[in-house]
C-alpha positions in Angstrom: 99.3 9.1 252.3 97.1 11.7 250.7 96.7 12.4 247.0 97.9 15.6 247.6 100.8 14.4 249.6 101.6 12.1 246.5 101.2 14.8 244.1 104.1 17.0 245.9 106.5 14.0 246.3 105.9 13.6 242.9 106.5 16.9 241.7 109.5 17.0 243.6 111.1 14.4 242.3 110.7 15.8 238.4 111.9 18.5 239.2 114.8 16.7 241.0 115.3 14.7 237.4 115.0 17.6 235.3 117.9 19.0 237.6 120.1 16.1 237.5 119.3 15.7 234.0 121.0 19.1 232.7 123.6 18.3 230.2 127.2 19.7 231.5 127.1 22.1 228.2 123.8 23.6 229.5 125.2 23.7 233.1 128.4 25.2 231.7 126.4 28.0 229.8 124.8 28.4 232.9 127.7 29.0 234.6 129.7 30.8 232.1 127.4 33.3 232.6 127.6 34.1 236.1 131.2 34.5 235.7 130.9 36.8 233.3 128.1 38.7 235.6 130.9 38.5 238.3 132.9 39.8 235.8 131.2 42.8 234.5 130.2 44.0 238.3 134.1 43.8 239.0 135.0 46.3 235.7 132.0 48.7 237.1 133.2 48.8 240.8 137.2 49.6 239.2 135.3 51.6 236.9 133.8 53.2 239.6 137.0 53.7 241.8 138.8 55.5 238.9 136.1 58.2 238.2 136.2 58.8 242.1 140.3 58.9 241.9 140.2 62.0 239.0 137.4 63.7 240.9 139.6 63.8 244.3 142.9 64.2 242.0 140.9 67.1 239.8 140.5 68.8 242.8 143.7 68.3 244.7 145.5 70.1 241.5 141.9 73.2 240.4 141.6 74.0 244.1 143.7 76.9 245.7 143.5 74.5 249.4 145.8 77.0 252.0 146.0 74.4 254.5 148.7 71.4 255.0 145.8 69.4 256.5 143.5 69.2 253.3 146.6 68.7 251.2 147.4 65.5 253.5 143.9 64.6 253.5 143.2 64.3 249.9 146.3 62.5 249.6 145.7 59.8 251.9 141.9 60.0 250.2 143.9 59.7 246.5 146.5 56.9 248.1 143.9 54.8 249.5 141.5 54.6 246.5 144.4 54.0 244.3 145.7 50.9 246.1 142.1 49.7 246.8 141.4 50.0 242.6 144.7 48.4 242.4 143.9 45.2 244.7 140.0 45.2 242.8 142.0 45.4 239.2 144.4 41.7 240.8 141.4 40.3 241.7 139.1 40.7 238.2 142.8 39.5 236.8 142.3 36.0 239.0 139.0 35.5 237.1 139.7 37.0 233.6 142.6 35.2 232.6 141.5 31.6 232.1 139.0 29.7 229.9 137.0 26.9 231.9 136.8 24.7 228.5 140.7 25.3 227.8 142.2 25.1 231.5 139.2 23.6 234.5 141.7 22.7 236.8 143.6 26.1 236.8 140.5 28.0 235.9 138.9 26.6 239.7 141.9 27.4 241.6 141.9 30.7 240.3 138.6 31.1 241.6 139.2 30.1 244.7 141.7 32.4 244.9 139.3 34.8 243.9 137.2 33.8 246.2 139.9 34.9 249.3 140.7 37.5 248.1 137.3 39.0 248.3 137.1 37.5 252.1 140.1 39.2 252.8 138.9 42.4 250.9 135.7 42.8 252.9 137.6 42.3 256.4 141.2 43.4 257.0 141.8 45.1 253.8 138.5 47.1 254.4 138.9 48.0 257.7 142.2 49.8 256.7 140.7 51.5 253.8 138.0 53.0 256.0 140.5 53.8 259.0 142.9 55.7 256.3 139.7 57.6 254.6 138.3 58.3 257.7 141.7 60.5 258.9 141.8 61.8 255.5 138.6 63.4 255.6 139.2 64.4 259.2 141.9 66.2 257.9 140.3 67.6 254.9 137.3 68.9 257.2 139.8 70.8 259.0 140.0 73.8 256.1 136.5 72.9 254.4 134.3 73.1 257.4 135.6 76.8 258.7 133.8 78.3 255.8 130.1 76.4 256.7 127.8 77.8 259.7 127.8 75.9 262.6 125.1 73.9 262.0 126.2 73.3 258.5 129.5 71.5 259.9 127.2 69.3 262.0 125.2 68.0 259.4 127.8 67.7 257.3 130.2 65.8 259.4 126.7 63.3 260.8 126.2 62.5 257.4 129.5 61.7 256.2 130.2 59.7 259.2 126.9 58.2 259.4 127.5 57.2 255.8 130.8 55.7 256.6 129.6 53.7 259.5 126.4 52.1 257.6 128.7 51.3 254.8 131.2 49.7 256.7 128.1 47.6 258.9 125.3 46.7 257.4 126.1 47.0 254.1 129.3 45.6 254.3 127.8 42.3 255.5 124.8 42.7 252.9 127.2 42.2 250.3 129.8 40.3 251.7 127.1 37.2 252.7 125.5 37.4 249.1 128.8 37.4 247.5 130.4 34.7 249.9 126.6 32.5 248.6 127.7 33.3 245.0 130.8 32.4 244.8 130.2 29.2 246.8 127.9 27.7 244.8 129.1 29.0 241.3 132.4 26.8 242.5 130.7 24.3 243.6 129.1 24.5 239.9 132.2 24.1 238.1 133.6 21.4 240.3 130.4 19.2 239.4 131.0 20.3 235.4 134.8 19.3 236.1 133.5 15.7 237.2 131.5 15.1 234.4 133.7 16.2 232.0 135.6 13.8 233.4 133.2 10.6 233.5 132.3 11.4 229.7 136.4 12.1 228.8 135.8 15.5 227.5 
């Protein structure tokens, strides 16, 4: 073996040692903190959701629409974004409510729960939120686009779709496979603070 080799094995394992080292109120802290990350991005996306609900409900009720098809399509667009808030609002709730330090056990289940209920967010729950938008805003085009040029309804109904499809592909996945990461190992954080709580009888 090299000294080089040497060097890097021994590097390694400090770092390996400083790692396993970490006292459970430092990995706690740590952890404490992504939560509350996970948190705060939760309250910005309902945050979010709600500005976007007045804007279409602002102007379903300013907007002097004549046909029953815009009407119906900024409903559906004002139904859908009201149930999806709703379902974003349950899940912060699964994560909000309990205190690691007061209730672990509960606290991790919660999570977990969380954790599904994102899974099932970013696939069937999704899929019909972007079906039911879709048909509103085919419906909403109906009225809208007869007072654009021709080549102003194109554009306009490329883009809109186009913007539907990459958010419902490759973003979709983009943030479902980094949230899916982050969750994962921010539980399996907890349950390895849980066991030493544990071994030390906090």
């Amino acid at each position: 073996m090299s000294m080089q080799e040497f060097e890097d094995i021994q590097s390694l394992w400090q770092s390996h040692t400083v790692e396993v080292n970490i006292s459970s109120e430092e990995m706690l802290a740590q952890a404490k903190k992504e939560v509350n990350s996970i948190r705060t991005k939760s309250l910005l996306n309902i945050g979010g959701m709600v500005l976007s609900l007045l804007a279409f409900a602002a102007l379903w009720l300013f907007f002097d629409f004549q046909s029953w098809t815009t009407h119906a399509g900024i409903g559906i667009i004002v139904c859908s974004i009201a149930i999806y808030t709703f379902i974003l609002y349950r899940g912060y709730r699964l994560i909000s409510q309990n205190d690691f330090t007061a209730h672990p056990n509960e606290f991790l289940s919660q999570l977990k729960l969380y954790q599904l209920n994102r899974f099932s967010l970013y696939h069937k729950l999704y899929w019909f939120y972007t079906i039911a938008l879709s048909i509103a805003i085919i419906l909403f085009f109906f009225e809208v686009l007869s007072y654009f040029s021709f080549w102003k309804q194109c554009v306009t109904v490329a883009f809109t779709f186009g913007w539907i499809i990459f958010c419902s592909t490759i973003f979709r996945k983009a943030v479902m496979n980094r949230e899916k990461e982050r969750i994962g190992l921010l539980i399996e954080k907890f349950e390895r603070i849980s066991a030493q709580f544990k071994e030390t009888g906090h």
